[in-house]
Backbone bond lengths (Angstrom), bond angles and torsions (degrees), N, CA, C in turn:
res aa  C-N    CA-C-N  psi(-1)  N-CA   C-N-CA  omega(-1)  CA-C   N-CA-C  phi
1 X - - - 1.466 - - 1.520 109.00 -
2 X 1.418 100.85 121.69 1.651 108.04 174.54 1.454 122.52 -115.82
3 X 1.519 125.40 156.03 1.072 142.26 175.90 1.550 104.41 -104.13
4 X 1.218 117.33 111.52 1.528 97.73 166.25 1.634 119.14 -113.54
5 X 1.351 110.22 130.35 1.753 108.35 -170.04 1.368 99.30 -90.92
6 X 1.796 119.82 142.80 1.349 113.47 167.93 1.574 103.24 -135.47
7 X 1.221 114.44 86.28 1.549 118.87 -175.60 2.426 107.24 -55.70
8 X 1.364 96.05 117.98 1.150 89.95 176.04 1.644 127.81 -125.54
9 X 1.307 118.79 131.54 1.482 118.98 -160.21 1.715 84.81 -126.58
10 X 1.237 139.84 131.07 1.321 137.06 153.93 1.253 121.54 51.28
11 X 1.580 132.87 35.27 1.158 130.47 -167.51 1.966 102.35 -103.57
12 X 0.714 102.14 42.65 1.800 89.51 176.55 1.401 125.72 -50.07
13 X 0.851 84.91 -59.05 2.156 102.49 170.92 1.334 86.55 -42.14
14 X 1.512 135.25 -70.53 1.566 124.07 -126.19 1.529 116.74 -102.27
15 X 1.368 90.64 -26.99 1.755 96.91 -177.47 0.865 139.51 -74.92
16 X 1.635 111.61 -1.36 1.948 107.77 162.63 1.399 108.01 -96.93
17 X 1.326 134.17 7.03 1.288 142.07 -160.30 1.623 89.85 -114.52
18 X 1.152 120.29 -40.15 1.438 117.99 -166.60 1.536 107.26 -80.56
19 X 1.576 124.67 -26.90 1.281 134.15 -137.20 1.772 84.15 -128.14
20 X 1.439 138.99 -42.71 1.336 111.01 133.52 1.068 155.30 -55.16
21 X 1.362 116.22 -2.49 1.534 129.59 162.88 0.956 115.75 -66.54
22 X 1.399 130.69 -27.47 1.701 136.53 -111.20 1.671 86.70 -144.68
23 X 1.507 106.59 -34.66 1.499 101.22 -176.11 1.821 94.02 -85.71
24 X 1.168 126.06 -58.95 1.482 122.43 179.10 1.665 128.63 -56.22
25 X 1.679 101.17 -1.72 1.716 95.44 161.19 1.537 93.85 -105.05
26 X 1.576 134.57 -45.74 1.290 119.60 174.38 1.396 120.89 -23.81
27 X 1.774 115.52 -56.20 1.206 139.81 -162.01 1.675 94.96 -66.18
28 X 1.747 117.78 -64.30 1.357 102.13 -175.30 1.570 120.02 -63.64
29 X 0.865 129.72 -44.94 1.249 129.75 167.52 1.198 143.46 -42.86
30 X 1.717 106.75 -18.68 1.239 120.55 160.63 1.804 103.25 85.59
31 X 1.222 123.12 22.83 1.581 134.61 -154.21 2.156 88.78 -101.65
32 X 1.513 92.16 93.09 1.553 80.79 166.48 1.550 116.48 -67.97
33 X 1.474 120.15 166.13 1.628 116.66 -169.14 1.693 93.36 176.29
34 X 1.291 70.80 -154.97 1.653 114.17 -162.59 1.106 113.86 -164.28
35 X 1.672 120.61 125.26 1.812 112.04 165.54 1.294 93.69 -121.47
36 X 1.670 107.89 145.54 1.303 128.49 -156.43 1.686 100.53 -137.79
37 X 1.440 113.67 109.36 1.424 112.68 -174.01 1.281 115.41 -107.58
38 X 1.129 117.84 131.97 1.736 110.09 -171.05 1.323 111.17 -114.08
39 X 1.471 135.44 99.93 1.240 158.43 171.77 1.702 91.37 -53.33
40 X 1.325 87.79 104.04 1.565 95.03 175.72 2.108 113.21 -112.10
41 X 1.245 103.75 56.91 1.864 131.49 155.78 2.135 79.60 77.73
42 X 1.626 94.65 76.09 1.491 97.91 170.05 1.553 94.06 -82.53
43 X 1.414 88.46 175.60 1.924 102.11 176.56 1.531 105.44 -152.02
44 X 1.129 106.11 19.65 1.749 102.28 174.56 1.577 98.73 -135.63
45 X 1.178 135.54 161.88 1.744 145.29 156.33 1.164 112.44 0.25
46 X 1.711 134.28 -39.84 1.477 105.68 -177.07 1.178 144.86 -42.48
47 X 1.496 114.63 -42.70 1.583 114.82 164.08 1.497 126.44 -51.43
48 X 0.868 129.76 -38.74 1.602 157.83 171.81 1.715 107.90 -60.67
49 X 1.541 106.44 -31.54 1.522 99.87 172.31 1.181 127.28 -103.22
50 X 1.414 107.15 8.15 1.946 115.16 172.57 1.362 115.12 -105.44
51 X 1.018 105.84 152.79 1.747 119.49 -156.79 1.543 83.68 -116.27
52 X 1.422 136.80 138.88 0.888 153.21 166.54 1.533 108.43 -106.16
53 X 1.291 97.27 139.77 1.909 104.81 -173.43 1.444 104.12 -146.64
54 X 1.072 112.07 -160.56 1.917 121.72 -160.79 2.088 84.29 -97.56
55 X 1.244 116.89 2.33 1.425 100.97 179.97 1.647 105.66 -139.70
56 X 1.315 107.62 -4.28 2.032 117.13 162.54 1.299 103.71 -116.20
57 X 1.369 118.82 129.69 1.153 138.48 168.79 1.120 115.85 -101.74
58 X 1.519 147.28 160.52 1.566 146.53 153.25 1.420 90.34 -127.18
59 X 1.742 77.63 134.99 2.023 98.79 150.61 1.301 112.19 -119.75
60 X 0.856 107.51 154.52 1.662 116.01 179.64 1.936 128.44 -102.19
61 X 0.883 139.39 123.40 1.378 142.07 140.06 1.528 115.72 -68.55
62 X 1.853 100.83 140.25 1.545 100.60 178.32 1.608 114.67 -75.46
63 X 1.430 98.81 -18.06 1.383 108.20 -168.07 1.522 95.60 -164.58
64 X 1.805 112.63 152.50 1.576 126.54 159.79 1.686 114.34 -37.87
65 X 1.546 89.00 108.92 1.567 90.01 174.76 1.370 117.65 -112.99
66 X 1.886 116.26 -31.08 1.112 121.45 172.54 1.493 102.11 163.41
67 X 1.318 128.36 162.78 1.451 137.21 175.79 1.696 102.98 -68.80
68 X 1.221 115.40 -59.70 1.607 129.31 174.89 1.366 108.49 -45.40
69 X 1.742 140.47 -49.83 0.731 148.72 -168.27 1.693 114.57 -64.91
70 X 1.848 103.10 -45.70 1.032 130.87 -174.90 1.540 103.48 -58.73
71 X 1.208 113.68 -59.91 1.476 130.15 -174.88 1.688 109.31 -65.26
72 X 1.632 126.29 -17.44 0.752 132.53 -176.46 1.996 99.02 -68.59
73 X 1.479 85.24 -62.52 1.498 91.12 -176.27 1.232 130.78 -60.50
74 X 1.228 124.26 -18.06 1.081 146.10 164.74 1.989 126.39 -51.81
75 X 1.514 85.85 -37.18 1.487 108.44 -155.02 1.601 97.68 -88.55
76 X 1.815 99.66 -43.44 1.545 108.40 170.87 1.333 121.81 -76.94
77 X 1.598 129.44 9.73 1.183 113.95 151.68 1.460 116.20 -116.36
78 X 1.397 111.95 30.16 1.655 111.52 -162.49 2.141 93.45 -75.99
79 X 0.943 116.71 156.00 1.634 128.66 -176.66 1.190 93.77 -101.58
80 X 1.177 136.79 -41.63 1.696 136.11 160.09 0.863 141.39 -69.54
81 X 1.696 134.57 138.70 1.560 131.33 -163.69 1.781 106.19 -84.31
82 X 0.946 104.16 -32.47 1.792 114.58 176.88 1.666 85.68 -73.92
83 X 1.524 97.88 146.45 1.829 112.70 152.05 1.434 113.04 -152.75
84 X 1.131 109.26 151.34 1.296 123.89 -168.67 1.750 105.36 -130.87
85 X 1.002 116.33 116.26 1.907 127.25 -171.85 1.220 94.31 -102.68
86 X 1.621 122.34 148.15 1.700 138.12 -174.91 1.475 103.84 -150.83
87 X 0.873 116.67 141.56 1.653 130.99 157.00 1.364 111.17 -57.82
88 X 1.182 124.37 137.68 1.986 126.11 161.40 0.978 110.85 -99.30
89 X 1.143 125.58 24.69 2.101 121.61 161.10 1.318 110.37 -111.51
90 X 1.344 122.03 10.79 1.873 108.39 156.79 1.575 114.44 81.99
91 X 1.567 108.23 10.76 1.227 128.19 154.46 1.416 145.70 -57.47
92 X 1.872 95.75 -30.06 1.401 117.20 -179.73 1.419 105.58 -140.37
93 X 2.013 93.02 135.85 1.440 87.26 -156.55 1.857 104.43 -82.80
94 X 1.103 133.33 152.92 1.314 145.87 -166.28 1.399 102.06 -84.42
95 X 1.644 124.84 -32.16 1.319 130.92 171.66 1.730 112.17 -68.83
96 X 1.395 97.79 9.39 1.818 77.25 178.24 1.366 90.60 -121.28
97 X 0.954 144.36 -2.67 1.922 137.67 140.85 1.327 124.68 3.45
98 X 1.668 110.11 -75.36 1.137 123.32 172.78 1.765 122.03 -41.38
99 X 1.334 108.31 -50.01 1.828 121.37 177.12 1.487 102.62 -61.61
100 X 1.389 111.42 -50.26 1.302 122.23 175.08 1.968 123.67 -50.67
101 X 1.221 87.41 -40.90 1.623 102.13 161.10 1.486 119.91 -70.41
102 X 0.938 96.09 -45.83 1.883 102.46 -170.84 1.950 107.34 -64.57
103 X 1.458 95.55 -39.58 1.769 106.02 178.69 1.566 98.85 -68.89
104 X 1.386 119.97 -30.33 1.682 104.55 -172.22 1.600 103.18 -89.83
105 X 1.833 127.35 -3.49 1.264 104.85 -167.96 1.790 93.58 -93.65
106 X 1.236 115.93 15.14 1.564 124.05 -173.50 1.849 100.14 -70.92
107 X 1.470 107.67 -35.09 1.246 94.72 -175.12 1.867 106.25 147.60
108 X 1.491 95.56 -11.33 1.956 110.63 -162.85 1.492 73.36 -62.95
109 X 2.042 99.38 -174.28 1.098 114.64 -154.01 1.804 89.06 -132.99
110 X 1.800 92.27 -24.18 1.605 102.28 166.90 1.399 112.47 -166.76
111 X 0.787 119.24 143.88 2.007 136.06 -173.36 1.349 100.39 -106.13
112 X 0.977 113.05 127.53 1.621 135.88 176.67 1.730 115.07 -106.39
113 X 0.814 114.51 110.72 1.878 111.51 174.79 1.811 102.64 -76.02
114 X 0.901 148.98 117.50 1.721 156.14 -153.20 1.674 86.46 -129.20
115 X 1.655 88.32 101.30 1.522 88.63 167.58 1.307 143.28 -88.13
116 X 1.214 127.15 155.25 1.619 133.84 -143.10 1.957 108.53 -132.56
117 X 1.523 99.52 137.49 1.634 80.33 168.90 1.782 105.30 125.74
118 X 1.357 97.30 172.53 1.747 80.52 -175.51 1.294 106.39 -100.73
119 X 1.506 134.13 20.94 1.364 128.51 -174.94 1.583 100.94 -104.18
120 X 1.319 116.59 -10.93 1.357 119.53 -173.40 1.495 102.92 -104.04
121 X 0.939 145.28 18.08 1.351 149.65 -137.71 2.097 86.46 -127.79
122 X 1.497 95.28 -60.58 1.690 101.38 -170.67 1.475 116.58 65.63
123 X 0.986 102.98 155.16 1.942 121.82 162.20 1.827 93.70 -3.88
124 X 1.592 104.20 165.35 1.583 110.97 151.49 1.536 109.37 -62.94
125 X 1.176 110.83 -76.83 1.131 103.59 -174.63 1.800 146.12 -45.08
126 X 1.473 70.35 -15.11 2.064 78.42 175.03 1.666 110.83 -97.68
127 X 0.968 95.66 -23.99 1.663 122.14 159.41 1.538 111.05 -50.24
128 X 1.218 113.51 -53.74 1.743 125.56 -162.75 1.957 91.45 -96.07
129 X 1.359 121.34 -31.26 1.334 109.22 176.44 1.477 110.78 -63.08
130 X 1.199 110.42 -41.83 1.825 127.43 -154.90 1.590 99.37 -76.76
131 X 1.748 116.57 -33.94 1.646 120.90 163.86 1.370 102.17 -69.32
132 X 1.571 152.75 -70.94 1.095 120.10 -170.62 1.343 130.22 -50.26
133 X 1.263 123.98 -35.59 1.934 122.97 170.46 1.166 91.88 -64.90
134 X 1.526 137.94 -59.20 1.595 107.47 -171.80 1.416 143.13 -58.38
135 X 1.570 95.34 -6.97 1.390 126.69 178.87 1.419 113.96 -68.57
136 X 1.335 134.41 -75.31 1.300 158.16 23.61 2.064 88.39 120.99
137 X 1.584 99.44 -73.44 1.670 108.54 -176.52 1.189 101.51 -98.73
138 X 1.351 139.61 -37.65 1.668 120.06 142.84 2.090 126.20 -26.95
139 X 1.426 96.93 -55.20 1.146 66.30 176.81 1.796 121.08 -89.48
140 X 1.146 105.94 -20.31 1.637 101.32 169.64 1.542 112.57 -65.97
141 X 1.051 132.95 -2.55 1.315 123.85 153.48 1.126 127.87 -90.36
142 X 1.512 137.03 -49.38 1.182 164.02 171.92 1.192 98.44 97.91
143 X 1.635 129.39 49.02 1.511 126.72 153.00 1.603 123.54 -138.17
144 X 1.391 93.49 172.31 1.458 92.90 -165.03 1.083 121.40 -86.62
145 X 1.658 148.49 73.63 0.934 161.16 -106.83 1.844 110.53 -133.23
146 X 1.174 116.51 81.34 1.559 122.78 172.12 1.609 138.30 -33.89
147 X 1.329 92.80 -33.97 1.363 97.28 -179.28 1.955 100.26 -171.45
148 X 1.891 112.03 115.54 1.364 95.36 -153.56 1.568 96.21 -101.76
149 X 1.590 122.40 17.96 1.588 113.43 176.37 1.936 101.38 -161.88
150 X 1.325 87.91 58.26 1.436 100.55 154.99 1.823 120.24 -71.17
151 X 0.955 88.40 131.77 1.941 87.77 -176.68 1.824 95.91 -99.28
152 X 1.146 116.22 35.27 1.562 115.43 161.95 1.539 100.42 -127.46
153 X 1.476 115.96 117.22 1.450 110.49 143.78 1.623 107.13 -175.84
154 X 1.220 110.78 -168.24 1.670 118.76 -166.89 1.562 94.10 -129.19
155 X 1.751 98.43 143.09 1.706 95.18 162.32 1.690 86.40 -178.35
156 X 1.407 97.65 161.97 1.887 103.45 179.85 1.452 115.37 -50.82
157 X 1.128 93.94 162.67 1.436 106.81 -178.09 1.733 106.97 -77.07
158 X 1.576 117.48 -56.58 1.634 144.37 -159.78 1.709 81.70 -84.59
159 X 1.327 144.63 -21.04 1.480 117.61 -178.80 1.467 96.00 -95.37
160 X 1.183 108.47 -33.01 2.245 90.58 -167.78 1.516 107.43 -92.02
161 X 1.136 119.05 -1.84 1.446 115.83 152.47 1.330 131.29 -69.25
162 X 1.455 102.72 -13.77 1.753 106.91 174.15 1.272 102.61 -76.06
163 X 1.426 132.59 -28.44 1.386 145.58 -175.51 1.297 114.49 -70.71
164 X 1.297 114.35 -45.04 0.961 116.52 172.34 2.067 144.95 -12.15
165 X 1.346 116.41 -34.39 1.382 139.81 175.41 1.678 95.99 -78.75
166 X 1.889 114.61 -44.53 1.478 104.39 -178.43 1.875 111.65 -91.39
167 X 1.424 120.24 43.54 1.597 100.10 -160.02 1.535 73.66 -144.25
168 X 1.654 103.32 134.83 1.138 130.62 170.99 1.663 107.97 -56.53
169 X 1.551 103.94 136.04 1.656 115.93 171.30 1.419 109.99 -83.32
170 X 1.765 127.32 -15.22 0.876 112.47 -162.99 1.467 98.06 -111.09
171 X 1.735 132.67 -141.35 1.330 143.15 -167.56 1.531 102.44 -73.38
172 X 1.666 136.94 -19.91 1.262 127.81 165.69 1.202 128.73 -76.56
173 X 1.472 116.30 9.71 1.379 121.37 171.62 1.570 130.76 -18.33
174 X 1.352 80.72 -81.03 2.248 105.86 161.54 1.380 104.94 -29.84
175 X 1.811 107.81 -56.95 1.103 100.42 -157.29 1.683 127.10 -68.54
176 X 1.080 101.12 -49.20 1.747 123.28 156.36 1.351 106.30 -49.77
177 X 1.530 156.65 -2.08 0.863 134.25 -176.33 1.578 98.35 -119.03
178 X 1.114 117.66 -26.53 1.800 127.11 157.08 1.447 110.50 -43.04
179 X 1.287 111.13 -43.66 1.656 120.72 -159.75 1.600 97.04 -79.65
180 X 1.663 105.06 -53.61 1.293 108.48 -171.21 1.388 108.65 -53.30
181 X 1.615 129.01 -61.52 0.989 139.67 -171.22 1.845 108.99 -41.66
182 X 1.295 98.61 -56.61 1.635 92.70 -167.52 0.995 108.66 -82.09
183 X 1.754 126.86 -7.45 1.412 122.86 171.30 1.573 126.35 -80.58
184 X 1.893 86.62 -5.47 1.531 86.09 167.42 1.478 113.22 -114.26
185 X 1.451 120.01 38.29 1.336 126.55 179.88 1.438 125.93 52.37
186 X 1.682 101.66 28.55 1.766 117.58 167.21 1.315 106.75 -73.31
187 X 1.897 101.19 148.76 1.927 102.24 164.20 1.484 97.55 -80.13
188 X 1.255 85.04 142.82 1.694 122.25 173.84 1.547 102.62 -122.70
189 X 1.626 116.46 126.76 1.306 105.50 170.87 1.822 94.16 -130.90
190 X 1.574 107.50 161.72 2.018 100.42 178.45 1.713 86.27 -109.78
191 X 1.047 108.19 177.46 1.560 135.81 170.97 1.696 103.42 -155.32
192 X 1.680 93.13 111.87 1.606 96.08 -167.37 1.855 77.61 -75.81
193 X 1.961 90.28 143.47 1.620 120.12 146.37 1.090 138.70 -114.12
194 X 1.272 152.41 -176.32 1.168 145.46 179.88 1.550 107.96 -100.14
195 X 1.224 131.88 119.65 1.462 135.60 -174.37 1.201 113.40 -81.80
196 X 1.310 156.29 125.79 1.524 140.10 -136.64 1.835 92.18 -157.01
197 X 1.550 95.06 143.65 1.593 108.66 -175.48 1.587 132.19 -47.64
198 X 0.773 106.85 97.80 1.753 106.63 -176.72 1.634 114.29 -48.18
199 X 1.516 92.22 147.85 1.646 107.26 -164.51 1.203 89.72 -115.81
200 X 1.662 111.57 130.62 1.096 132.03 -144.82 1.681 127.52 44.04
201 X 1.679 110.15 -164.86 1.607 132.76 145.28 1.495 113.37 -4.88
202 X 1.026 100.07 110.04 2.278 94.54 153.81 1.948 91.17 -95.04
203 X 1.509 93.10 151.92 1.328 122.82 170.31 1.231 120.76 -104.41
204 X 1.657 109.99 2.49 1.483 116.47 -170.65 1.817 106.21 -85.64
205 X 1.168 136.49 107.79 1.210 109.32 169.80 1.204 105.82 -102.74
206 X 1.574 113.03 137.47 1.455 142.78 -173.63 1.454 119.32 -27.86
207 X 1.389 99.88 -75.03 1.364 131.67 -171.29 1.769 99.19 -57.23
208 X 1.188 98.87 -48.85 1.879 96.87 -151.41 1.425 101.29 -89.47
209 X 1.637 99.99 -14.44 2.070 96.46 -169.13 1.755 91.69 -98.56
210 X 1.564 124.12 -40.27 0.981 116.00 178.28 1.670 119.85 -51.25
211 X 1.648 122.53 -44.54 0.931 131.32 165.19 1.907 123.05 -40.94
212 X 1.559 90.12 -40.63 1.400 98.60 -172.76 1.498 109.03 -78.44
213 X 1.524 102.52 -27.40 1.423 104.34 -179.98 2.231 107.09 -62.11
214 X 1.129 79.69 -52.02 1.804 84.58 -170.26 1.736 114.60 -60.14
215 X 1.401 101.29 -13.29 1.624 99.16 173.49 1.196 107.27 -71.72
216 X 1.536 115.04 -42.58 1.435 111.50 177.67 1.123 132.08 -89.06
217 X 1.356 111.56 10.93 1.369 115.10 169.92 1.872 106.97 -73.49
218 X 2.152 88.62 -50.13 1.402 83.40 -164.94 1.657 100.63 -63.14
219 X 1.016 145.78 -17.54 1.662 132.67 -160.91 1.208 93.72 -93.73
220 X 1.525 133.83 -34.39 1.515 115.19 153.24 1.467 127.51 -43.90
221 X 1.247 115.78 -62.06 1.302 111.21 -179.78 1.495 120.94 -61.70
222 X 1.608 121.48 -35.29 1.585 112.55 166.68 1.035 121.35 -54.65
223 X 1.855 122.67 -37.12 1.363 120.70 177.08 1.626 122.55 -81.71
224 X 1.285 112.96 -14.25 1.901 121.12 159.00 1.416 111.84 -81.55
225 X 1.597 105.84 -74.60 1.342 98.89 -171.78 1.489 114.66 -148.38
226 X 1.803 105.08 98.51 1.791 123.62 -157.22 1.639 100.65 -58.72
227 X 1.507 87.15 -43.24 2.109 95.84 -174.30 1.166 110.41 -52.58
228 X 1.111 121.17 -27.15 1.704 106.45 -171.84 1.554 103.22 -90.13
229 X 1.112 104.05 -33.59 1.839 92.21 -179.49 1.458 106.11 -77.88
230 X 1.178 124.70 -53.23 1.510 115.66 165.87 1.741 134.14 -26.50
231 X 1.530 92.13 -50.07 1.418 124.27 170.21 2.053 92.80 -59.15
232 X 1.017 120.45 -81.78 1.482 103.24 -164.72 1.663 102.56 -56.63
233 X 1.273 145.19 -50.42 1.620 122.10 166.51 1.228 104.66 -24.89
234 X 1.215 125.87 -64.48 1.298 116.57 -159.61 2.068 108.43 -52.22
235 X 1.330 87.11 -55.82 1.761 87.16 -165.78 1.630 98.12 -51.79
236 X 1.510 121.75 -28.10 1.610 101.11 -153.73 2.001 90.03 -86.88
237 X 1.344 124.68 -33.98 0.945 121.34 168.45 1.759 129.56 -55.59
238 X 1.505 120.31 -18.95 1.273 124.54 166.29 1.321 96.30 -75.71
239 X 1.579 125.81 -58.23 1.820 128.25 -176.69 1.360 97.87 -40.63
240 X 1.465 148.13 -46.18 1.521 124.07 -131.82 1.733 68.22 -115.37
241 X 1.027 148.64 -29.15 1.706 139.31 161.30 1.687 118.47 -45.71
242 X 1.213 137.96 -50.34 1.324 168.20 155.57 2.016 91.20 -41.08
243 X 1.175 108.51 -88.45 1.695 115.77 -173.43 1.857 89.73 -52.33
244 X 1.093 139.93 -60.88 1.517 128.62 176.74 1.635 102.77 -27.19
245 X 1.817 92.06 -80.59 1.909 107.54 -177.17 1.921 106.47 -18.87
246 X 1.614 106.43 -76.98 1.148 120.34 179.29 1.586 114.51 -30.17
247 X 1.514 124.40 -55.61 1.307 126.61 -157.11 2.127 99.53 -81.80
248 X 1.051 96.73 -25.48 1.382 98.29 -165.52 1.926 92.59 -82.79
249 X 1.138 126.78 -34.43 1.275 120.83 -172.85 1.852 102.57 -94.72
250 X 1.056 113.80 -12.51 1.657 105.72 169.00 1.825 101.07 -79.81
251 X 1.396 110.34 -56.38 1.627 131.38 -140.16 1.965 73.62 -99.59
252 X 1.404 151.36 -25.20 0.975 118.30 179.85 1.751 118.67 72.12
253 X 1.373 99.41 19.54 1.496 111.49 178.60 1.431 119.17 -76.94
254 X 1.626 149.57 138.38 1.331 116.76 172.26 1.515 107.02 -82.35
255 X 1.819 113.01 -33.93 1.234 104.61 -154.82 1.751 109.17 -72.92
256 X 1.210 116.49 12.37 1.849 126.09 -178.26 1.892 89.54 -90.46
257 X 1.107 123.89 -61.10 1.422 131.17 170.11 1.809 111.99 -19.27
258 X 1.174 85.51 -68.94 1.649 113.77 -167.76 1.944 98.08 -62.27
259 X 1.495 100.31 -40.09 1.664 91.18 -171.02 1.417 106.77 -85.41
260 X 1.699 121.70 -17.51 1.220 115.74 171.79 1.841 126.65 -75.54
261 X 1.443 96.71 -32.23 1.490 90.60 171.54 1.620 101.00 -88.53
262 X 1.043 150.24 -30.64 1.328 140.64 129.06 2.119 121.95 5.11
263 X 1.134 103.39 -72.46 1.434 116.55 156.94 1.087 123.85 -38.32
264 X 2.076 106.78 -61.95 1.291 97.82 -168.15 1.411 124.51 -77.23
265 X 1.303 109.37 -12.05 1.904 126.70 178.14 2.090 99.41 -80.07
266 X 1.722 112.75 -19.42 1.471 91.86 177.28 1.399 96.63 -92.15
267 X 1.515 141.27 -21.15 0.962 127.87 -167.02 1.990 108.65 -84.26
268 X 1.295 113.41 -20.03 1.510 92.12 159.98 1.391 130.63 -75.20
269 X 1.277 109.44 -18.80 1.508 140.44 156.03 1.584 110.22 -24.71
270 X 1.594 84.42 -85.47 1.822 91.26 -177.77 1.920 103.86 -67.00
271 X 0.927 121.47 -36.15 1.492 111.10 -178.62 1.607 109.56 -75.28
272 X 1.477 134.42 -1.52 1.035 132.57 159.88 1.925 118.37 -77.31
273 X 1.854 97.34 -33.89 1.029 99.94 173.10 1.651 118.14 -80.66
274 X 0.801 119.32 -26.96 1.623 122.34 165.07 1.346 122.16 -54.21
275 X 1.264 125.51 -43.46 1.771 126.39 161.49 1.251 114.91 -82.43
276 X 1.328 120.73 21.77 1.681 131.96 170.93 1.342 99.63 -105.27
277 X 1.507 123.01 -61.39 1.535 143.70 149.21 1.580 114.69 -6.28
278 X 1.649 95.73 -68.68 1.691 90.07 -177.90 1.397 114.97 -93.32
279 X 1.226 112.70 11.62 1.843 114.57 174.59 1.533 87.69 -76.38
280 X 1.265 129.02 -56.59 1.405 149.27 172.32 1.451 110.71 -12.29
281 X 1.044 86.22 -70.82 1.689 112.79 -157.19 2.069 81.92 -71.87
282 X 1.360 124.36 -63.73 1.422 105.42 -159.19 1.914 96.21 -78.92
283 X 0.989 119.00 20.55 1.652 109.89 159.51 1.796 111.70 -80.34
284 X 0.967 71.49 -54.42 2.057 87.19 167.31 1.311 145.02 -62.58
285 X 1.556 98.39 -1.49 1.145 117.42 -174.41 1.901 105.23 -62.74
């Protein structure tokens, strides 16, 4: 028995295409459920183009509150303990569900779809943004992590609601719930998919969601684990001490001298404050 969440903001074009896909692998597969769409304060035709039945539901927003938010609501009215979250722009294929199910009845805690392909790839630059966060929650986890805010995957209903207080309302949802998960020593398994061209508009803008994403990475990671982010200040602050050292003893500079032992007195600094951090954090436990 499945729940399926389909958070929707402006999808007209995509959502009867996505939500017949989704009903005809349910259907072959024999996957009893529920798909549960959460009208998150559209303003164009989407609402108007879904047919609601004894197995699609709509919820409504009065207004745009957020993707996270959307999915929130979604999740708290699912009738099923399994859930499965999808995109409504026709990005992710609905036929890889089933594989995706079968890897989470192994025992995971959540199945990740890790997308594949040249539509997921994007611009350089969104490319080179999407490697530093993977960088970033790779190493505050210490795992090898494919893709850290896929909006395809499966996981209980009664475990990611405990999360809930730490999981972004807005477009970092996924992402915070990757962090949470492995920061609480859950299996996580990926199942590479094929990432497929979006129909119509993205709503994602780069700059401002990527930004938003990395705030919450770092307040994730101070509130899991401060030492490790502290710990990399420190290393990049000994590196830019070292390249000082170097330039001042090639180039004969004083003020490279001065900024390297400079460095190395802030970098015990911040690594003093980092084992203050996680004394912190395990008082609170």
């Amino acid at each position: 028995m499945l729940s399926v969440i389909i958070p929707v903001f402006n999808e007209e074009n995509a959502i009867v295409n996505t939500i017949n896909r989704l009903m005809i692998t349910l259907n072959e597969y024999k996957i009893e459920g529920e798909v549960i769409i959460v009208d998150d304060g559209c303003t164009d035709n989407t609402r108007l183009n879904i047919k609601e039945s004894r197995y699609i539901k709509v919820l409504s927003h009065p207004h745009n509150i957020g993707y996270g938010m959307a999915l929130k609501t979604g999740i708290l009215a699912a009738k099923f303990p399994t859930i499965a979250i999808i995109d409504a722009d026709g990005t992710y294929p609905p036929e890889s569900i089933p594989v995706l199910l079968e890897e989470f009845n192994k025992g995971f805690d959540m199945v990740v779809g890790a997308r594949s392909g040249e539509y997921f790839h994007g611009s350089a630059i969104k490319w080179q943004m999407r490697y530093i966060l993977k960088f970033l929650v790779e190493w505050t986890t210490g795992r090898n992590i494919p893709d850290i805010n896929s909006g395809m995957r499966i996981f209980e209903k009664d475990r990611i609601i405990k999360f809930f207080p730490k999981l972004c309302n807005t477009f970092s949802f996924t992402t915070s719930a990757t962090l949470s998960y492995m920061m609480s020593d859950l299996f996580v398994s990926y199942i590479t998919i094929s990432y497929e061209k979006r129909i119509g508009n993205s709503h994602v803008r780069m700059w401002r969601d990527s930004l938003r994403t990395f705030q919450f990475i770092l307040q994730a990671v101070t509130f899991y684990n401060p030492l490790k982010l502290f710990l990399l200040l420190t290393l990049l602050t000994l590196f830019f001490s070292i390249i000082a050292l170097i330039i001042g003893i090639c180039f004969k500079i004083n003020v490279a001298f001065f900024m390297s032992a400079l460095s190395i007195s802030t970098s015990f600094i911040i690594f003093s404050l980092g084992i203050l951090a996680e004394l912190v954090r395990q008082s609170i436990k």
